[in-house]
C-alpha positions as CSV (number, residue, x, y, z in Angstrom):
1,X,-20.0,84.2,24.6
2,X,-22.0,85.0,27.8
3,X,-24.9,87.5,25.4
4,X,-25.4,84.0,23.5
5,X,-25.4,81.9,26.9
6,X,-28.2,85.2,28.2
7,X,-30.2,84.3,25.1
8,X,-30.5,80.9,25.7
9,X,-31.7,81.4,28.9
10,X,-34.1,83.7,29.0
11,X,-33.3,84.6,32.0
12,X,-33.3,88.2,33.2
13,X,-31.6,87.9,37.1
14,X,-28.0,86.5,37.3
15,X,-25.8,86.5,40.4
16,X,-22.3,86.0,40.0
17,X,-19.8,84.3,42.4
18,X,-17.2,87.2,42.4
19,X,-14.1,86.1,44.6
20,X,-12.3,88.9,42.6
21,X,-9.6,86.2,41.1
22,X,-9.0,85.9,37.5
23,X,-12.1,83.6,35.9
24,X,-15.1,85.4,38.3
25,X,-13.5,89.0,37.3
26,X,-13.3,88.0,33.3
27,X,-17.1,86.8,34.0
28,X,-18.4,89.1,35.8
29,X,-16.8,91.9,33.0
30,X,-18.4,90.1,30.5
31,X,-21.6,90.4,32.1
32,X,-21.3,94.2,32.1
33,X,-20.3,93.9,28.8
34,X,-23.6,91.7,27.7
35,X,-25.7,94.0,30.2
36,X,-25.3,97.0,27.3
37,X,-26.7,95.2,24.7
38,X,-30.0,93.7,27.1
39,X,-30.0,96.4,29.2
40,X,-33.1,94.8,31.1
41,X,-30.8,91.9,32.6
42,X,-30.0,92.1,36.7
43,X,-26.3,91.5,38.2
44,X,-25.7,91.3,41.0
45,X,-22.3,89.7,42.7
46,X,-21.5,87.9,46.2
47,X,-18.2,87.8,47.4
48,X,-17.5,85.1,50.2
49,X,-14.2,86.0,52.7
50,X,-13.3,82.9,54.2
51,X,-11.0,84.9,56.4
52,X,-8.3,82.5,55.9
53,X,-5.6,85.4,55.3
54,X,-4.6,88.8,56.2
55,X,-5.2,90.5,52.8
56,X,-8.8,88.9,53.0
57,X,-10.0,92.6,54.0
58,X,-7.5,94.0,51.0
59,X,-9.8,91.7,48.7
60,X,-13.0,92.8,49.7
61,X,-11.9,96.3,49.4
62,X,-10.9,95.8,45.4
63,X,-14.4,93.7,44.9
64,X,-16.2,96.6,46.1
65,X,-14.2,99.5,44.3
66,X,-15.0,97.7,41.1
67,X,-18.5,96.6,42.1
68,X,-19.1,100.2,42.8
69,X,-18.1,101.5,39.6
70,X,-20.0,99.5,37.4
71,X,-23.4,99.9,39.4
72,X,-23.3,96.0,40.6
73,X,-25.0,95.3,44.2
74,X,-22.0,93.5,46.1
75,X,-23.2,91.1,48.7
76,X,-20.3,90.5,51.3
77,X,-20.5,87.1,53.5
78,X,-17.9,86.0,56.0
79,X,-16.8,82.2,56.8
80,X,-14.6,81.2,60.0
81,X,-13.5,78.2,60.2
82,X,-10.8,76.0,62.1
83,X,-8.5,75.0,59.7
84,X,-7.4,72.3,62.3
85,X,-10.5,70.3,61.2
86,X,-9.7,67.8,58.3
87,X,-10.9,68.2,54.8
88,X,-11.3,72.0,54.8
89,X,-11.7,72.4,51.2
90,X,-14.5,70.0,51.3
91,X,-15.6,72.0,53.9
92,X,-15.3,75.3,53.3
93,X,-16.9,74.5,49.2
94,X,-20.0,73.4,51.5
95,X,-20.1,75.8,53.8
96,X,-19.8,79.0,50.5
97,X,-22.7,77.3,48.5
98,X,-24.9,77.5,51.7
99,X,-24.6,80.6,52.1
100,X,-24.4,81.6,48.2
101,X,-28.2,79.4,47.9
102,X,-29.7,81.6,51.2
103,X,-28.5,84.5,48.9
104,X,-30.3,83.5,45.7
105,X,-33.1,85.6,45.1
106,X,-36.1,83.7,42.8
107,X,-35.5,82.9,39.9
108,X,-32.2,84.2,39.7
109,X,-29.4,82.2,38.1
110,X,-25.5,81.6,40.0
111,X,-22.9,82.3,37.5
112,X,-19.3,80.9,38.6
113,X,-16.2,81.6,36.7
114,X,-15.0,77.7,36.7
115,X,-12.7,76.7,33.7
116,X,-11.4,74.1,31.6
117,X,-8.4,73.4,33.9
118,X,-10.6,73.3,37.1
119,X,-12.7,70.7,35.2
120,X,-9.9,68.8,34.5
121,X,-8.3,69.1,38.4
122,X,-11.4,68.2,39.4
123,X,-11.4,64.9,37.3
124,X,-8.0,63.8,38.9
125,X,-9.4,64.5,42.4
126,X,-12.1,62.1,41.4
127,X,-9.1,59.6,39.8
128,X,-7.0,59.8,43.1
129,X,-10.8,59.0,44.7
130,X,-11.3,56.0,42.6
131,X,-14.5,57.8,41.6
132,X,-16.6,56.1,38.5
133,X,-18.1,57.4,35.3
134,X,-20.5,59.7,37.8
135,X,-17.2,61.6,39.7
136,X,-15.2,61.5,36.3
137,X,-17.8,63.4,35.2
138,X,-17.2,66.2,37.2
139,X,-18.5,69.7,36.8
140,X,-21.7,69.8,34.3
141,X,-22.3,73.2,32.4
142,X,-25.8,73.3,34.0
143,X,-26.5,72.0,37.0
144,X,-28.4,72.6,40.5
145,X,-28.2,73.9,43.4
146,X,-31.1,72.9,45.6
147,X,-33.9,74.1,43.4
148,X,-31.8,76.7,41.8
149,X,-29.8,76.8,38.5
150,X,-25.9,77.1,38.6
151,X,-24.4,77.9,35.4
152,X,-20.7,78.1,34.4
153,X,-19.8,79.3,30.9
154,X,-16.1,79.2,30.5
155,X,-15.9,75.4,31.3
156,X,-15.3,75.2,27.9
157,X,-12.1,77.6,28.3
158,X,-8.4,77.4,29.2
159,X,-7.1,79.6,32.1
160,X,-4.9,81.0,29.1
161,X,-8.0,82.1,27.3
162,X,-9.7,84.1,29.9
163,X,-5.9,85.3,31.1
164,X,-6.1,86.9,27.2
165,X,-9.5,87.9,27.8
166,X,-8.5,89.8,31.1
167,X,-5.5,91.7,29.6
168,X,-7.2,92.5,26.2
169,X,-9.8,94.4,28.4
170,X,-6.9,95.7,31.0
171,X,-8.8,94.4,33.9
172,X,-7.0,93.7,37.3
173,X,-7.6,90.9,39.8
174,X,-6.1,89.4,43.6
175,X,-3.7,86.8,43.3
176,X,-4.8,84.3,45.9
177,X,-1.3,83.2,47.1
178,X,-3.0,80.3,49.0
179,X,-3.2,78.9,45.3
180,X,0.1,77.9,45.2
181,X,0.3,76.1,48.3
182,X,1.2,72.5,47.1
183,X,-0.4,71.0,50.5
184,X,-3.8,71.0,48.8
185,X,-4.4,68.7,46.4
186,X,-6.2,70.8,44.1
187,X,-3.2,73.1,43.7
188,X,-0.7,70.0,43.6
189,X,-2.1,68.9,40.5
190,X,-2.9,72.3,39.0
191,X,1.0,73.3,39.5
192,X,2.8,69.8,39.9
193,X,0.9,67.8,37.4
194,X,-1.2,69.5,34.8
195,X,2.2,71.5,33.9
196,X,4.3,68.5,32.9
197,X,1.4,66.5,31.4
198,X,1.2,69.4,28.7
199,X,5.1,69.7,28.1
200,X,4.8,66.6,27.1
201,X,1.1,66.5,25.5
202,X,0.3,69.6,24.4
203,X,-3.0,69.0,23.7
204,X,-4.1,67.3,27.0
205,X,-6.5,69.8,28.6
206,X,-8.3,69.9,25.9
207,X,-8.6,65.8,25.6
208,X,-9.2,65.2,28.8
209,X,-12.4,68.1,28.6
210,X,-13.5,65.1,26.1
211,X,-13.2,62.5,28.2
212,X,-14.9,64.3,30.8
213,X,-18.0,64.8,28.1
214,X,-17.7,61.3,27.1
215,X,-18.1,60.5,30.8
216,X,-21.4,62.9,31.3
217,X,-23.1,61.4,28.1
218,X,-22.7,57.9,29.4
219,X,-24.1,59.0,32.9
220,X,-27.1,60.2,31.7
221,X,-27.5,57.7,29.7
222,X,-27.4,54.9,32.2
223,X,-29.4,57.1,34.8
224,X,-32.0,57.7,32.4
225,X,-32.1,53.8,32.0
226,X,-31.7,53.2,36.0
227,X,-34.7,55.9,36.7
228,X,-36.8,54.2,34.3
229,X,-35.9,50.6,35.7
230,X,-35.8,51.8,39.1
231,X,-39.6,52.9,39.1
232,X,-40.3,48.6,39.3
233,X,-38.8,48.6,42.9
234,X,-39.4,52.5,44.7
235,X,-42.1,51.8,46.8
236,X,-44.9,54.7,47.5
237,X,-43.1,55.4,51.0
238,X,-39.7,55.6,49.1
239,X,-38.7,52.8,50.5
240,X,-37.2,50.0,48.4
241,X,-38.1,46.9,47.6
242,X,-35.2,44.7,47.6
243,X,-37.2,41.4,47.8
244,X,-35.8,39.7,44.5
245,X,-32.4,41.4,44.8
246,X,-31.0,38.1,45.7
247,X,-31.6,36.8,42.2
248,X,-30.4,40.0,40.2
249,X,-26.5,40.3,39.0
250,X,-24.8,42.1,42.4
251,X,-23.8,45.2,39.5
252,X,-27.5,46.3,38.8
253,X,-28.1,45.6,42.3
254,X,-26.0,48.0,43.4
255,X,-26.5,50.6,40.7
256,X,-30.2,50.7,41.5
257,X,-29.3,51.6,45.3
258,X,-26.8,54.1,43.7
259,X,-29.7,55.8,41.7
260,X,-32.1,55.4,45.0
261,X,-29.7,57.1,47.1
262,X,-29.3,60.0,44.4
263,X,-33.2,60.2,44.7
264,X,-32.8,61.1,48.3
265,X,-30.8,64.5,46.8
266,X,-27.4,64.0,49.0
267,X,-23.8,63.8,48.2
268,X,-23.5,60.6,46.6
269,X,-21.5,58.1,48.8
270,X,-18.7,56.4,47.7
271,X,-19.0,52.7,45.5
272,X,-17.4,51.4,48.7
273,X,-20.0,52.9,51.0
274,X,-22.5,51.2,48.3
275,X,-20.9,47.5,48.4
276,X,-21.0,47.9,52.1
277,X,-24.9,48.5,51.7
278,X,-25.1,45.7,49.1
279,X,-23.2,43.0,51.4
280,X,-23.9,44.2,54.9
281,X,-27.8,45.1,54.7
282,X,-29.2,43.3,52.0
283,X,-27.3,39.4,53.0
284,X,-27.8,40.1,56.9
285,X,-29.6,37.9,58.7
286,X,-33.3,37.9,58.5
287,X,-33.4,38.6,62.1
288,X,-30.9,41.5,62.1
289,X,-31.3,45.6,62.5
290,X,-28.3,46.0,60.2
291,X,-27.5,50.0,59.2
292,X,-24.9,51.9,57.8
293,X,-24.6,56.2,58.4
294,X,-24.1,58.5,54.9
295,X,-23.5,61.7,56.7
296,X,-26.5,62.8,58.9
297,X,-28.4,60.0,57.6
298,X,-28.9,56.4,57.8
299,X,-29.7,53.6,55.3
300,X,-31.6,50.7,57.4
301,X,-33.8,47.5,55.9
302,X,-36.9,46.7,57.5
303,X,-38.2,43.2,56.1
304,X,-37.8,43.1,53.0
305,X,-37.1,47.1,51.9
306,X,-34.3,49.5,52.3
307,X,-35.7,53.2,54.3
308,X,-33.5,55.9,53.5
309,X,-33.9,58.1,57.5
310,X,-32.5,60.7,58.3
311,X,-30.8,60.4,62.2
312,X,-32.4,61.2,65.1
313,X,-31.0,62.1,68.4
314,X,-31.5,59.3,71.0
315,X,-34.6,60.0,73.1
316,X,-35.1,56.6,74.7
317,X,-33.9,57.6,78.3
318,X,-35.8,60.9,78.0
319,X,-38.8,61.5,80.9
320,X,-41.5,64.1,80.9
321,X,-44.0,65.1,83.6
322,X,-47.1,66.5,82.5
323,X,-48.2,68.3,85.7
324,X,-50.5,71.0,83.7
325,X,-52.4,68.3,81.7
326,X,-54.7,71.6,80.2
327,X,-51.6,72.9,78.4
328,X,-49.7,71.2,75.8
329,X,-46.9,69.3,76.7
330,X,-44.1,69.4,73.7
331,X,-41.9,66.1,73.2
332,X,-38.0,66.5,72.1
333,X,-36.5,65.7,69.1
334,X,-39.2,67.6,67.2
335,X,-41.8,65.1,68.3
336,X,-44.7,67.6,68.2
337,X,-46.5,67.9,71.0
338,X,-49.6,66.0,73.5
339,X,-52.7,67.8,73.4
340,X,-56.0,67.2,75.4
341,X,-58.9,67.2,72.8
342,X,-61.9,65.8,71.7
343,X,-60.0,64.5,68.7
344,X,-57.5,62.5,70.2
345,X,-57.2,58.6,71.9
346,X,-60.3,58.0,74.6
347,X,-57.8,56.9,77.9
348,X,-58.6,56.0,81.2
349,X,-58.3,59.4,83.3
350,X,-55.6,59.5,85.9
351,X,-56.5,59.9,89.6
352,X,-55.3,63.6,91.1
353,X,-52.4,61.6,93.1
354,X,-51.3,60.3,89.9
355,X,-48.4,61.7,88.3
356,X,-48.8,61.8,84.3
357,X,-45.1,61.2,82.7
358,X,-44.3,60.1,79.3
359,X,-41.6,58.0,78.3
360,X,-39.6,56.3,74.9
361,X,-38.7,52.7,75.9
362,X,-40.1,49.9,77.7
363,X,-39.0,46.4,77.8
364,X,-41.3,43.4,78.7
365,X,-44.3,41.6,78.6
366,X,-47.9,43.8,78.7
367,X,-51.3,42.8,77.5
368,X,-53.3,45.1,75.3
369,X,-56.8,45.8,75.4
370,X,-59.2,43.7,74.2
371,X,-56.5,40.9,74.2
372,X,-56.3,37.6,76.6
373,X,-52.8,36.7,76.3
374,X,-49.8,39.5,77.1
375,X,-47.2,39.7,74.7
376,X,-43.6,41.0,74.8
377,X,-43.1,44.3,73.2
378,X,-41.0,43.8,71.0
379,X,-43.3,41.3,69.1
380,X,-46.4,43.9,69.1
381,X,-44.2,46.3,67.9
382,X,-43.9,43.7,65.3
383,X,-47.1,42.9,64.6
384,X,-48.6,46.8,64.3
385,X,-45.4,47.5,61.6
386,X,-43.1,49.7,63.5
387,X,-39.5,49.5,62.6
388,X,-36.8,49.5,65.0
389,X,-35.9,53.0,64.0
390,X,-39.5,54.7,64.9
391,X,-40.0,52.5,68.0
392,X,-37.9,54.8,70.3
393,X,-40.0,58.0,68.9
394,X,-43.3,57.0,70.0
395,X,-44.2,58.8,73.2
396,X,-45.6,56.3,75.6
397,X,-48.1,57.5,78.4
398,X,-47.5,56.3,82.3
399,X,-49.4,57.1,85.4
400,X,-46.4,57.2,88.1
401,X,-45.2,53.2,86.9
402,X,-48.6,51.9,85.2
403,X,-48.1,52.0,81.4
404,X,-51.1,53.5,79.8
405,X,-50.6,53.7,76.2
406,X,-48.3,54.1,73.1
407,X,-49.9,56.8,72.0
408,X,-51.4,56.2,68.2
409,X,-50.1,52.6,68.7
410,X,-51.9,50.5,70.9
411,X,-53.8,51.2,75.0
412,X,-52.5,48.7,77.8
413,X,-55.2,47.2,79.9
414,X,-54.4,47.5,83.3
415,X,-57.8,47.3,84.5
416,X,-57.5,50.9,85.8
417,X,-60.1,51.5,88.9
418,X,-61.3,55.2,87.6
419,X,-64.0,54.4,84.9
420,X,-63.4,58.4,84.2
421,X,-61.9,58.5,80.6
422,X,-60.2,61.5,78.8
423,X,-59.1,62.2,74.9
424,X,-54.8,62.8,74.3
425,X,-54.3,63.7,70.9
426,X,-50.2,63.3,69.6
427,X,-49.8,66.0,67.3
428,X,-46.6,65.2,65.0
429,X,-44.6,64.9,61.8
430,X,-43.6,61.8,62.6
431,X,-44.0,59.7,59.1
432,X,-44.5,56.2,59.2
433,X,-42.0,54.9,56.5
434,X,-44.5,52.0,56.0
435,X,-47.9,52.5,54.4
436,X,-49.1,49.3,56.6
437,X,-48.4,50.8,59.9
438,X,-51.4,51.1,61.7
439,X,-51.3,54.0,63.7
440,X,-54.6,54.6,64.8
């Protein structure tokens, strides 16, 4: 089974998720197994402790006496967590693949030990979620993990079959006790619900594996169709264009900003989160800064396109003093940093009694150079392309109260006395999320 799997592959380096439980022992065993055979393949194993017991230590010491005697490297990681904070198993699944993808050497393939009946718990969590064809399609065979593979050969088993497997070969494993607690959802319906459902249908694990690849097949499917028809309305900034959404059917409407959001290479919201985008951004007013948060990020429209940001701390009420004006003065929020050169903006040179401070917001009226009329703003903000969003990044130059310049944006005219000029240069990552801004 795995030899074949090996083959296909081509793959020499393989790290296994080894929790020393039932499926990751069986896989890990056949590994060792395949390993005599193609002796030039590399295991290794990682074993999380999640220290959420007191035979946690007991556990690591079995994962390493067996690790030890069949020449496997054992990596050992540690999690602590508070299990007061809600959704721990959501949590704590995060928190092990993090650390499992800062373990994964190049090239090297995870292995986990997942079955049939996780595959089949994990499409009624998605059922009690009121998850789609996407959720109900729950674990694939291949799939990734950043940019690297995760592969998990028994989904195509039963628990029963690798519990054969395990005793055939006379291998010993932990018995997680926390497995049986009921409280989780996970274990409700692997001891509550899956039980009774076979009583009854005997076959059901095995139909509902089908449904699940029935589900896959129809998901790649319709994303191969969405990434083709998407392509029409991504925009070369990734923003996208949602100027004739008003006359498309609301269903493809919101399965293209499904398949933009999966572009962006997070965990996929919910379809409520996704109607919510649909009715609250898209049918706001035109006049409105409408958003809505998907975890540490932000979906906001900007005329006539949706940017996908990610959010940024609030630096609007931030001040800086640049007293050494020959050393570079570094901005927060990972702004980058002001530099005196040759390269940068040509500015009126402050007087020695002047104190150089840089600010994020400014509200009013102000005139630009080489303009006759002053403007608020908010409207020249406007007119150069800068979304609300970036607005509050842009580092703007004073001399004690006289605004000097939004630096890269636009230089006030304040008709300042010392005809003395000197070069700022802003050096950041800061992207503009609209090819027409015109930073200079």
């Amino acid at each position: 089974m795995i030899k074949n799997i090996i083959t296909q592959l081509k793959n020499k380096l393989f790290l296994v998720a080894y929790s020393g439980g039932l499926d990751s022992t069986v896989l890990l065993h056949q590994l060792i197994i395949a390993k005599k055979t193609i002796p030039d393949i590399k295991i290794r194993a990682i074993h999380i402790n999640h220290n959420l017991t007191s035979f946690s230590q007991k556990w690591i010491k079995h994962c390493k006496k067996y690790c030890e005697k069949n020449k496997i490297p054992l990596i050992v990681k540690n999690i602590f967590f508070d299990e007061q904070i809600n959704n721990t198993e959501e949590k704590l699944r995060i928190k092990r693949y993090n650390i499992i993808y800062n373990n994964l050497l190049l090239k090297e393939v995870l292995l986990t030990g997942h079955h049939m009946n996780d595959q089949c718990e994990t499409f009624f969590l998605s059922l009690k979620r009121g998850s789609g064809p996407t959720g109900l399609s729950s674990m694939s065979f291949k799939t990734m993990l950043g940019d690297k593979k995760i592969i998990r050969p028994f989904l195509n088993k039963t628990r029963k079959e690798l519990e054969f497997l395990a005793n055939y070969h006379h291998l010993n494993w932990i018995q997680d006790f926390s497995n049986f607690n009921t409280n989780y959802d996970r274990n409700y319906i692997r001891h509550k619900i899956i039980p009774e459902l076979e009583k009854r249908w005997p076959f059901f694990l095995k139909n509902c594996f089908r449904t699940i690849k029935i589900c896959q097949k129809e998901t790649i499917l319709l994303n191969n169709f969405l990434l083709e028809k998407i392509q029409n309305f991504v925009q070369s900034d990734n923003s996208l264009n949602i100027k004739t959404f008003k006359n498309i059917k609301k269903d493809m409407c919101t399965a293209l900003i499904r398949r933009w959001i999966a572009l962006q290479q997070i965990k996929m919201p919910s379809y409520k989160n996704i109607e919510c985008i649909y009715d609250q951004i898209i049918f706001s007013r035109v006049d409105a800064n409408p958003k809505i948060k998907i975890e540490k990020n932000e979906i906001r429209r900007y005329k006539q396109s949706l940017y996908f940001i990610k959010t940024q701390p609030i630096v609007k009420n931030t001040f800086l003093f640049w007293h050494k004006k020959n050393n570079k003065l570094f901005l927060p929020n990972d702004l980058g940093y002001l530099v005196q050169n040759d390269q940068g903006i040509s500015l009126p040179k402050p007087k020695k009694s002047e104190l150089i401070n840089i600010r994020f917001q400014y509200e009013g009226k102000i005139l630009i150079l080489g303009r006759n009329k002053t403007r608020k703003i908010k409207k020249i903000w406007q007119e150069k392309n800068i979304p609300p969003w970036l607005r509050n990044q842009i580092p703007l130059l004073f001399y004690n109260d006289d605004f000097i310049s939004a630096l890269g944006v636009f230089i006030v005219d304040i008709k300042h006395k010392n005809k003395e000029t000197w070069k700022i240069s802003w050096q950041n990552d800061l992207k503009p999320t609209n090819k027409k801004f015109l930073f200079y």
